[in-house]
N, CA, C and O of each residue as an XYZ file, in Angstrom:
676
protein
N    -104.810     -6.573     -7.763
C    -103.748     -6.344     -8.708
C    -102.373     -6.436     -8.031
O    -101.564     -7.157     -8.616
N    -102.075     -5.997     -7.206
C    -100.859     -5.807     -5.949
C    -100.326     -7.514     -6.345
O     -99.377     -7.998     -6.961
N    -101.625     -8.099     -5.546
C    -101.263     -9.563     -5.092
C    -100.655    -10.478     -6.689
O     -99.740    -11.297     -6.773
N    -101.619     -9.913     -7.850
C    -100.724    -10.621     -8.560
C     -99.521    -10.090     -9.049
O     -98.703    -10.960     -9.348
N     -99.165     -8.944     -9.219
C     -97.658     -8.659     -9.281
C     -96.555     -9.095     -8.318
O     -95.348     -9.119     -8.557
N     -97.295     -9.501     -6.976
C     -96.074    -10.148     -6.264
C     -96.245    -11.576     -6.569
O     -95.209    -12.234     -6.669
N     -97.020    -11.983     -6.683
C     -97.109    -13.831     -7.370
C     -95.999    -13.721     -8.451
O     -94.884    -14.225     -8.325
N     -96.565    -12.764     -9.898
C     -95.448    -12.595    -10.721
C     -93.910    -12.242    -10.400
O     -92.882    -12.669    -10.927
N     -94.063    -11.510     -9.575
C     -92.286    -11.035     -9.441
C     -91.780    -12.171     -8.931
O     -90.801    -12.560     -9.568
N     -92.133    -12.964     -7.861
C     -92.099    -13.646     -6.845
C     -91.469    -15.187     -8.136
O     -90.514    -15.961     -8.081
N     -92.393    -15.030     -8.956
C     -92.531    -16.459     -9.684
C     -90.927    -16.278    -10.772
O     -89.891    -16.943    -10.783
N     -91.310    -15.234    -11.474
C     -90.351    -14.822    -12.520
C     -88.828    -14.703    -11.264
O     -88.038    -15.517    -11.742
N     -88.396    -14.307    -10.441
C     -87.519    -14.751     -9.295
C     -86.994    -16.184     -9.190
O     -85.838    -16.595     -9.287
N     -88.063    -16.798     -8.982
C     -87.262    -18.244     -8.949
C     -86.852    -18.496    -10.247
O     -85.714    -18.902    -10.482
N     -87.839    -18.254    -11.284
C     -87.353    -18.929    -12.773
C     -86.324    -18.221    -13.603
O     -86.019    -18.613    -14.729
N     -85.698    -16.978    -12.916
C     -84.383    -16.574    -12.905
C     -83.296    -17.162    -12.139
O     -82.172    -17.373    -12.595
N     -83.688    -17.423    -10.932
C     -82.282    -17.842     -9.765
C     -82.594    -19.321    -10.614
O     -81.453    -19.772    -10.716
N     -83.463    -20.262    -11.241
C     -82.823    -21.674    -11.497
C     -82.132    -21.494    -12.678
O     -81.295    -22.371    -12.888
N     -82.257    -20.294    -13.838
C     -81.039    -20.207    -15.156
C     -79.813    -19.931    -14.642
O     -78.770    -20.572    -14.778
N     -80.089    -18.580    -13.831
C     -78.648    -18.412    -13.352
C     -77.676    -19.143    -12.461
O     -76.507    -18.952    -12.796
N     -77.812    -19.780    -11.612
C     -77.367    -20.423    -11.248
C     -77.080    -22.052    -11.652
O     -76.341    -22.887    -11.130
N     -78.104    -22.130    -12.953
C     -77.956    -23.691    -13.690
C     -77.905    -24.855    -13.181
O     -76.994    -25.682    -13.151
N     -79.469    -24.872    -12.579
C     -79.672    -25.798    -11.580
C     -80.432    -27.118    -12.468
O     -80.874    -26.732    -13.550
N     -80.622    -28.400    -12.220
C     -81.419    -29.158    -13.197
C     -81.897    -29.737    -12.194
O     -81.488    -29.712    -11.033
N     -83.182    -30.512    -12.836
C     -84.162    -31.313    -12.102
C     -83.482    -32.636    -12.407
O     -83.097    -33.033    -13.507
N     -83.414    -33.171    -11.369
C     -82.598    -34.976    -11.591
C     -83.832    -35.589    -10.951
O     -84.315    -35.319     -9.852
N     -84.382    -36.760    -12.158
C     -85.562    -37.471    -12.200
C     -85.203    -38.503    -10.590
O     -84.132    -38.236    -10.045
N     -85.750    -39.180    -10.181
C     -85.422    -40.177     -9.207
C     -86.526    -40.973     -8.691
O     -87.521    -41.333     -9.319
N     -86.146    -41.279     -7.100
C     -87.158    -41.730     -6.451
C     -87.499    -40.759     -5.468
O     -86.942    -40.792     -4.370
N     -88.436    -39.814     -5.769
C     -89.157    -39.069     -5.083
C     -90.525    -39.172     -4.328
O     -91.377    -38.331     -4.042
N     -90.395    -40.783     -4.071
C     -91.517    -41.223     -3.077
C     -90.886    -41.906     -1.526
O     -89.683    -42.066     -1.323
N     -91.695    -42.163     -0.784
C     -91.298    -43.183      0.329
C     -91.954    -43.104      1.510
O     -92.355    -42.194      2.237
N     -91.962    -44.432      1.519
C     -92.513    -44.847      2.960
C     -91.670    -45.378      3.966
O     -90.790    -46.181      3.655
N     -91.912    -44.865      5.636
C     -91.159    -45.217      5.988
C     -92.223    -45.380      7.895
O     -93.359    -45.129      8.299
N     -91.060    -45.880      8.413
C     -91.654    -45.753      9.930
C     -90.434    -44.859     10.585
O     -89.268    -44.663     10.243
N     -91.093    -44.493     11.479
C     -90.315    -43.368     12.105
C     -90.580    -43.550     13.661
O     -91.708    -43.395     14.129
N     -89.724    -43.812     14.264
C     -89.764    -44.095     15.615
C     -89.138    -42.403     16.225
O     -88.408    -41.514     15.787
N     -89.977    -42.679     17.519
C     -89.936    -41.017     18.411
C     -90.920    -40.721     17.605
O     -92.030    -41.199     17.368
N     -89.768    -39.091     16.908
C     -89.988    -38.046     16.141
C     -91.404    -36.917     16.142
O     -91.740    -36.276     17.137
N     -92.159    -36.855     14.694
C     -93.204    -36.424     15.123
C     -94.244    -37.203     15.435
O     -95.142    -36.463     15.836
N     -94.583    -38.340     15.453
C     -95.307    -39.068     15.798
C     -95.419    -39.251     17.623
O     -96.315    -39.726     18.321
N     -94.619    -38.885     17.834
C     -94.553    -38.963     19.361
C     -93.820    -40.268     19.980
O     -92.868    -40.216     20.759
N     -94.483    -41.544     19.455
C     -93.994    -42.662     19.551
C     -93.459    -43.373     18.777
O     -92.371    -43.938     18.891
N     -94.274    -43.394     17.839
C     -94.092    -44.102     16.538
C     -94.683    -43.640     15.572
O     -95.650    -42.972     15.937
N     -94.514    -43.695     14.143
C     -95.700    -43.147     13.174
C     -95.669    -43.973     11.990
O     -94.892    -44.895     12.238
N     -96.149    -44.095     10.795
C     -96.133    -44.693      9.686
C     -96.499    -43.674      8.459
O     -97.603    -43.197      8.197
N     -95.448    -43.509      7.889
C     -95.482    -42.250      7.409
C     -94.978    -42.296      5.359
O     -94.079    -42.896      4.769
N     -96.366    -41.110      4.737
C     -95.429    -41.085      3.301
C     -94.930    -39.930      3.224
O     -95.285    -38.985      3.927
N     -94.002    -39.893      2.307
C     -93.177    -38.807      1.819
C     -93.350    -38.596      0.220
O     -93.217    -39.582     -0.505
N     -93.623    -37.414     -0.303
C     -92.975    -37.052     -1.644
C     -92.841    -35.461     -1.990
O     -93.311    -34.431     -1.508
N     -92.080    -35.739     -2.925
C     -91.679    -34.282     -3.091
C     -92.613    -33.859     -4.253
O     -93.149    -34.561     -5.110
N     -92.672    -32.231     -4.006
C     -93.508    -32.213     -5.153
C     -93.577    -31.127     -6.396
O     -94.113    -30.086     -6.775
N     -92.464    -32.337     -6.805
C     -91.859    -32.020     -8.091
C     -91.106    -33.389     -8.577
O     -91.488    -34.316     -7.862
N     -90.424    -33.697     -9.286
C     -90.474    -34.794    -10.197
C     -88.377    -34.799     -9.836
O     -87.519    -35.521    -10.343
N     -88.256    -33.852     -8.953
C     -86.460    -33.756     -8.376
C     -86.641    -34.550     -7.644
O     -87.778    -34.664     -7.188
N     -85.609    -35.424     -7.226
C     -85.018    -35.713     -5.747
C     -84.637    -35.014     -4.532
O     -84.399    -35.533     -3.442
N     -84.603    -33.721     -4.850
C     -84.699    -32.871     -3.470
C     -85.886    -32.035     -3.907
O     -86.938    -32.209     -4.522
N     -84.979    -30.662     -3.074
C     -86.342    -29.579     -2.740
C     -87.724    -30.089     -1.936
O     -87.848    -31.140     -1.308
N     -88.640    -29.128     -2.121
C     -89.669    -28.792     -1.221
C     -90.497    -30.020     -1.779
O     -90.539    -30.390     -2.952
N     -91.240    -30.652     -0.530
C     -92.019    -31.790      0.069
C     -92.788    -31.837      0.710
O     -93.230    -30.702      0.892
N     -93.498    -32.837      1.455
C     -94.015    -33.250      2.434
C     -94.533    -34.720      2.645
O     -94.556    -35.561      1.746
N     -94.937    -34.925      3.910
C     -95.034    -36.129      4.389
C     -96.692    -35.823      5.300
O     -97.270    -34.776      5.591
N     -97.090    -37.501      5.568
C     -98.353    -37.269      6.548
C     -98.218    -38.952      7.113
O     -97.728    -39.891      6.487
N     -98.686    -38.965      8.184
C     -98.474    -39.696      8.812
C     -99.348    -40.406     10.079
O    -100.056    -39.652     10.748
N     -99.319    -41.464     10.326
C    -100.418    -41.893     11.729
C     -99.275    -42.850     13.055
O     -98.281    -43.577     13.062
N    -100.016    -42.376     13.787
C     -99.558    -43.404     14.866
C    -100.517    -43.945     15.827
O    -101.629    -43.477     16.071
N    -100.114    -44.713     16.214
C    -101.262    -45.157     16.922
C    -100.570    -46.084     18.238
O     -99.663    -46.826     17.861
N    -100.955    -46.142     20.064
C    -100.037    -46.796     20.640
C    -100.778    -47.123     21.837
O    -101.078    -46.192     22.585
N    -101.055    -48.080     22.078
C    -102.172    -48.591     23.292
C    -100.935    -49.386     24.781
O    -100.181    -50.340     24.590
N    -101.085    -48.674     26.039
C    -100.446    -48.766     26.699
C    -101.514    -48.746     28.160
O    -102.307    -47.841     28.421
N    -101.269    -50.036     29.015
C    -102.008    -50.328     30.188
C    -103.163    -50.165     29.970
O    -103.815    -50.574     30.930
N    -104.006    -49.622     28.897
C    -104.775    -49.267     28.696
C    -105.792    -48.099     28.082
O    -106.936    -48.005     27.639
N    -104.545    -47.216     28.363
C    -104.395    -46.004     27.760
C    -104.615    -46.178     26.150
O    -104.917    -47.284     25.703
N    -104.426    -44.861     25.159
C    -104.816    -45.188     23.630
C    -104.102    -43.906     23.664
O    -104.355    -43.093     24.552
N    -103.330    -43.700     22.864
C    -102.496    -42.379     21.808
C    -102.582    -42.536     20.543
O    -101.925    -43.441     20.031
N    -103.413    -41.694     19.731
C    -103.271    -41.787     18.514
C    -102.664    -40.094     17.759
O    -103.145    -39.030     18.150
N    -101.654    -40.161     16.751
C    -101.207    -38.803     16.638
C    -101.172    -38.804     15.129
O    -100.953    -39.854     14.525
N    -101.400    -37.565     14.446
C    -101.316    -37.652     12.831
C    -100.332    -36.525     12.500
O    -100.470    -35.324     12.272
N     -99.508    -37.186     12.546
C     -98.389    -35.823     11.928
C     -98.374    -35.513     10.447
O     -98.367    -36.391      9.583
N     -98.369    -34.393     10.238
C     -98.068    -34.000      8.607
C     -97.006    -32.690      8.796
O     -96.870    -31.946      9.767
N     -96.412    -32.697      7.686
C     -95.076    -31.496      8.007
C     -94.939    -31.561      6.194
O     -95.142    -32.460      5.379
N     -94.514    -30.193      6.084
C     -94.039    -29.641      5.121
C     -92.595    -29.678      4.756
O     -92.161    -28.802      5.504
N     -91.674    -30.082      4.155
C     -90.203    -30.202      4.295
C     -89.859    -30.256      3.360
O     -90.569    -30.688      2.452
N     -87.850    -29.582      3.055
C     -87.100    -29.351      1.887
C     -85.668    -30.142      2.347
O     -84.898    -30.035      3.301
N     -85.739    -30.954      1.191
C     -84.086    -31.815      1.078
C     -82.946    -30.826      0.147
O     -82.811    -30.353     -0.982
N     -82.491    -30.868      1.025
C     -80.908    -30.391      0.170
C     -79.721    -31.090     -0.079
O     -78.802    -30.881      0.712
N     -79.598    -31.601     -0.682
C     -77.780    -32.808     -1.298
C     -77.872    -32.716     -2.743
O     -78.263    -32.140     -3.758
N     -77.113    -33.880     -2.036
C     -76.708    -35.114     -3.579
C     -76.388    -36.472     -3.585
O     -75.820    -37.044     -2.654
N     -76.723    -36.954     -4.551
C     -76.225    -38.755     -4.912
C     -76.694    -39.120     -3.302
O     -75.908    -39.510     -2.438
N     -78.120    -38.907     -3.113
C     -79.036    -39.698     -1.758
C     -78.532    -39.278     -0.825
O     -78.985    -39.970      0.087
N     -77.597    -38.290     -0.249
C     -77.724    -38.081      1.056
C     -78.076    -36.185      1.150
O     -77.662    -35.154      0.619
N     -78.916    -36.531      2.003
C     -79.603    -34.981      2.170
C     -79.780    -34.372      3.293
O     -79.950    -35.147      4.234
N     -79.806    -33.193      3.565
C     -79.927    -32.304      5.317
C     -81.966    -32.111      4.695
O     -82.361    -31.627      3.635
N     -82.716    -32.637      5.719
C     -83.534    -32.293      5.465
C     -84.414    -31.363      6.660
O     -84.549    -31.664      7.846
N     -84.894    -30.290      6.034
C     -85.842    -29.468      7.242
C     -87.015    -29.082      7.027
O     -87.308    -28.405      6.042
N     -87.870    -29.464      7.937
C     -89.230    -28.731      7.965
C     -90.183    -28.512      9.305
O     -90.067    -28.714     10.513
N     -90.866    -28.154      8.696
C     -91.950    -27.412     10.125
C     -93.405    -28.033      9.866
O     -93.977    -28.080      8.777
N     -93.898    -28.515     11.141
C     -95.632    -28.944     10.607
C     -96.467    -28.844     11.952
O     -96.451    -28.109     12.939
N     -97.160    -29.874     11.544
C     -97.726    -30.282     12.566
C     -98.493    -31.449     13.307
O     -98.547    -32.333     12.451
N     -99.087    -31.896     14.398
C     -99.395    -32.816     14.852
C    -101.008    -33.009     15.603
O    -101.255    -32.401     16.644
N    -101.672    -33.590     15.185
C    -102.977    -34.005     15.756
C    -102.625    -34.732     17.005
O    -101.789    -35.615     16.815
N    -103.011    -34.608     18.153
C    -103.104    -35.922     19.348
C    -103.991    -35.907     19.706
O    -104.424    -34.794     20.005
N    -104.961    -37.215     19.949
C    -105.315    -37.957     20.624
C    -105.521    -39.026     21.366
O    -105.466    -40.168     20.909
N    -105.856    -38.657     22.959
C    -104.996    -39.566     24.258
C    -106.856    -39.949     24.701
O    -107.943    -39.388     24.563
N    -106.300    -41.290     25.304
C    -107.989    -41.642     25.645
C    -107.547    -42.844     27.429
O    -107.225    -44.025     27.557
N    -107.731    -41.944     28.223
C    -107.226    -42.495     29.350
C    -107.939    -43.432     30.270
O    -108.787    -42.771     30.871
N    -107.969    -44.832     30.684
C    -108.934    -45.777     31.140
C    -109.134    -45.084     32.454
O    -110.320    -45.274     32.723
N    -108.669    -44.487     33.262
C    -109.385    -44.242     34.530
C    -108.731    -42.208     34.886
O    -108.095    -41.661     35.787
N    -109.202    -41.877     33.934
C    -108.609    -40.181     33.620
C    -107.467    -39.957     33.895
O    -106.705    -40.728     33.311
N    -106.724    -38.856     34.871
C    -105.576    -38.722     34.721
C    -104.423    -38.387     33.472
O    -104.665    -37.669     32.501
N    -103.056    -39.113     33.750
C    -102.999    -39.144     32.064
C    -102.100    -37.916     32.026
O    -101.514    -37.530     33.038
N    -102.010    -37.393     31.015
C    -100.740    -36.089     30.824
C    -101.088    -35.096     31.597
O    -100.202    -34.251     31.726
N    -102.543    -34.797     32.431
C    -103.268    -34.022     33.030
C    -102.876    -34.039     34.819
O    -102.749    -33.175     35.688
N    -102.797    -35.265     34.768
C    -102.984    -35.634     36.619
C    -104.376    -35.339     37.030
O    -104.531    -35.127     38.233
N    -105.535    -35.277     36.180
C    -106.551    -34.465     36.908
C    -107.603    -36.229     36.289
O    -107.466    -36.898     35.264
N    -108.369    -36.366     37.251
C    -109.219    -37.848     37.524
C    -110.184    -37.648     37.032
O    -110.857    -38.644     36.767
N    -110.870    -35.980     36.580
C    -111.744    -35.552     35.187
C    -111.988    -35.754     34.269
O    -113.014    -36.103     33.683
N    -110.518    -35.440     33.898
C    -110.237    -35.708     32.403
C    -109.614    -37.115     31.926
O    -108.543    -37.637     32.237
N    -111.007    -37.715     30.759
C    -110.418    -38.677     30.548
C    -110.187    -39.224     29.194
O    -110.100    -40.379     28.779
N    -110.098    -37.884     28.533
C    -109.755    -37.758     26.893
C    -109.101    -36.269     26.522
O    -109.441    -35.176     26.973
N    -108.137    -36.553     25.630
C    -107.061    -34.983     25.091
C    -106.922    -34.995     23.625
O    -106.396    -35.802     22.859
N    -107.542    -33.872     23.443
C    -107.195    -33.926     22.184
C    -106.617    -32.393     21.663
O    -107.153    -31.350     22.038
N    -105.572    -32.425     20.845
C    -104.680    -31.036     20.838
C    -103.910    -31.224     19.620
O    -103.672    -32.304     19.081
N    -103.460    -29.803     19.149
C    -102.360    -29.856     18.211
C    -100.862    -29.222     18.755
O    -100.753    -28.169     19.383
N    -100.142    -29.802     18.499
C     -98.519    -29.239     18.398
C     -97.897    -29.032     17.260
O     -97.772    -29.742     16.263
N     -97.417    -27.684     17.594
C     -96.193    -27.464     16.550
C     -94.922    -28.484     16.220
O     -94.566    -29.007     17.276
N     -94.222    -28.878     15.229
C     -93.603    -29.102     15.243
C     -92.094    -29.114     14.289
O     -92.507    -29.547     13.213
N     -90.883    -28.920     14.151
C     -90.075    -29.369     12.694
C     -89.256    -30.249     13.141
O     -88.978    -30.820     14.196
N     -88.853    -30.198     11.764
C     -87.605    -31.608     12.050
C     -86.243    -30.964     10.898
O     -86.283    -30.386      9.812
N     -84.943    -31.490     11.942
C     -84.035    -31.327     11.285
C     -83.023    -32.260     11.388
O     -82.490    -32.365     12.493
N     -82.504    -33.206     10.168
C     -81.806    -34.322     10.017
C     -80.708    -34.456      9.056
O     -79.995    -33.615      8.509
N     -80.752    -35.528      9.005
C     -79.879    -36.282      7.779
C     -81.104    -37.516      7.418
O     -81.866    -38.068      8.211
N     -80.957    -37.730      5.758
C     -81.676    -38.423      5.189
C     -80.721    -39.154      4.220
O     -79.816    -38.536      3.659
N     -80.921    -40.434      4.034
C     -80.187    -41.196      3.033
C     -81.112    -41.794      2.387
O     -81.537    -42.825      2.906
N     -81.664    -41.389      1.179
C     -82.903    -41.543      0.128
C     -82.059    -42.000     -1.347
O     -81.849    -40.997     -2.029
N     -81.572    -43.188     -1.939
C     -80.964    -43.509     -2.955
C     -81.445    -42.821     -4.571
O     -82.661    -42.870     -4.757
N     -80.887    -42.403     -5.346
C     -81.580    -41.496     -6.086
C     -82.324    -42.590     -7.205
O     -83.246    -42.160     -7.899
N     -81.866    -44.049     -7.344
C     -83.007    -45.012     -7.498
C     -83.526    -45.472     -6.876
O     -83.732    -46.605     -7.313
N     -84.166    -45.258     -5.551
C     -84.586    -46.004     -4.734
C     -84.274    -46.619     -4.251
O     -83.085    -46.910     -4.379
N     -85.365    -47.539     -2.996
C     -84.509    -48.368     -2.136
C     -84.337    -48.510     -0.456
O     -85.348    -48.442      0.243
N     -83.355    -48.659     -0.007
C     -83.523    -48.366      1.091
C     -83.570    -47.026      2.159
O     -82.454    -46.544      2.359
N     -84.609    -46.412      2.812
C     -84.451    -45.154      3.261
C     -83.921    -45.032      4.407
O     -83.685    -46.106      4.961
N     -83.598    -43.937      5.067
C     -83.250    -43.923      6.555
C     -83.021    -42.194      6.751
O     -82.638    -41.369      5.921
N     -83.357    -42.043      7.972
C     -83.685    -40.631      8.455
C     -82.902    -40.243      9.955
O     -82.844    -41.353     10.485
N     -82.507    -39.631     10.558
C     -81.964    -39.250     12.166
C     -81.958    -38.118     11.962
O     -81.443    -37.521     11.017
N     -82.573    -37.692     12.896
C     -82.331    -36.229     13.704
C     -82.819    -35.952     14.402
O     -83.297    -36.833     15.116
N     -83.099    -34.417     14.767
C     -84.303    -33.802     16.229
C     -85.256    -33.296     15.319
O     -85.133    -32.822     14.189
N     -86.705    -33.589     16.399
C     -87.603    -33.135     15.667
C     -88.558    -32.163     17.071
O     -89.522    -32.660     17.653
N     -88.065    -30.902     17.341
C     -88.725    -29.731     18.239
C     -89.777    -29.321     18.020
O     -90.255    -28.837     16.995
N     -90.250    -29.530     19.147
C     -92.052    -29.602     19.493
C     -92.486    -28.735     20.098
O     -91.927    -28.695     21.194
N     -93.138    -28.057     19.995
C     -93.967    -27.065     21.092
C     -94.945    -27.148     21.195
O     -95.488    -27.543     20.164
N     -96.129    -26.813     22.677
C     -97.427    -26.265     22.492
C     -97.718    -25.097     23.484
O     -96.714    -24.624     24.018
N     -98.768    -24.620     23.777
C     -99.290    -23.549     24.435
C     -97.547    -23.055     25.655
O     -96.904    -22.013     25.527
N     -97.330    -23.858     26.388
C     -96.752    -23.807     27.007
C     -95.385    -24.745     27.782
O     -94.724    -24.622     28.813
N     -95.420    -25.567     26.794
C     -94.237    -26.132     26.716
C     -93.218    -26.520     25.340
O     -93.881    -26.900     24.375
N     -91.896    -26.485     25.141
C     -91.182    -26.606     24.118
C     -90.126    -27.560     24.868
O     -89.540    -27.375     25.934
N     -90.051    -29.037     23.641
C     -89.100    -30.002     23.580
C     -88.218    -29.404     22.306
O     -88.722    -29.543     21.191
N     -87.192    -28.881     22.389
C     -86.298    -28.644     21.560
C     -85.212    -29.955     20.695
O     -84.921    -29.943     19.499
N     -84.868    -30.783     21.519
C     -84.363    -32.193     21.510
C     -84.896    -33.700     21.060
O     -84.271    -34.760     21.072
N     -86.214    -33.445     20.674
C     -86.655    -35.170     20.618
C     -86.440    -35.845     19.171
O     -86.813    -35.787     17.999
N     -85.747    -36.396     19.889
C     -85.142    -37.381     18.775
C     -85.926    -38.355     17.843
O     -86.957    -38.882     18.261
N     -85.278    -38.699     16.109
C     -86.727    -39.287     15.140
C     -85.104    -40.070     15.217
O     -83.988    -39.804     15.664
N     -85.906    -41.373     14.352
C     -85.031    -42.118     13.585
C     -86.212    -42.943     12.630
O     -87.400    -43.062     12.932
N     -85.673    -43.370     11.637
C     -86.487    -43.575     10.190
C     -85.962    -44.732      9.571
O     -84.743    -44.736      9.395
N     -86.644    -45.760      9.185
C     -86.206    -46.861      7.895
C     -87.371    -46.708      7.061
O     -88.439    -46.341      7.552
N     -87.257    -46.936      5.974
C     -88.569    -47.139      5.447
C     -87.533    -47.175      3.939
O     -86.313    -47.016      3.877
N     -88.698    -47.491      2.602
C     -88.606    -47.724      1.157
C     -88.599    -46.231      0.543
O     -89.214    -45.386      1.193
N     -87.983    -45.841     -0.609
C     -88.075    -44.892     -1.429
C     -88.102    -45.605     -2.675
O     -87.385    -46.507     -3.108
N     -89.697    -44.628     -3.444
C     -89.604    -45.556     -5.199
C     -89.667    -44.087     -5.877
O     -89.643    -43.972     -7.103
């Protein structure tokens, strides 16, 4: 009983703060695909986006793959993140927090390890992202920049940089 009175209060809350404040839903292009170099993908990723709700901003998310074969080596990473746009007329501060699948597959071990054992990693990282987004409110061309701060067990990249093109429909 508890739990649903805070669902209710919780719910009846927002559907007060959007009268009072007289907020409207503006229909758009609240889809998109895009590639995202760095960011959470690590290297690269190929990634969708939508929001989910029928606005051009507010609360979202995205999921994503990468995949990157080097000397021999193999990185594959699946980022998904949860995220909220805030603007207008397509340009938006967007932020969120998620996370990241990796897997590293090393031809003669070594590898992020240094150890000649190990010759496969597989792990999750924390991660968010905080940018600027230029998403046209008919669609079109997309584009994304910012930092996207990473952590795991024992290390934190605060700084790594995304950048984004991709389509919004």
């Amino acid at each position: 009983m508890r739990k649903f009175l805070t669902v209710a209060i919780i719910s009846l809350s927002m559907v007060y703060s959007r009268i009072s404040f007289g907020q409207e839903e503006k229909d758009g292009s609240n889809h998109g695909v895009f590639v995202e170099f760095l960011g959470n993908g690590l290297f690269y990723s190929v990634n969708y986006d939508t929001r989910f709700s029928k606005k051009v901003d507010g609360l979202g998310g995205k999921v994503g793959f990468g995949y990157i074969g080097l000397d021999g080596d193999h990185y594959s990473s699946f980022p998904f993140l949860v995220n909220y746009l805030k603007g207008k007329e397509g340009h938006y501060f967007e932020m969120g927090v998620g996370a990241n699948y990796l897997v590293a597959d090393y031809k003669n071990g070594g590898g992020v390890t240094d150890s000649p054992e190990i010759a496969k990693w597989e792990g999750w990282s924390g991660n968010m992202s905080l940018g600027y987004r230029y998403q046209p409110i008919d669609g079109g061309f997309l584009f994304r920049a910012g930092i996207t701060p990473m952590f795991r067990k024992d290390e934190f990249r605060p700084f790594w940089p995304q950048i984004s093109v991709g389509y919004a429909f």
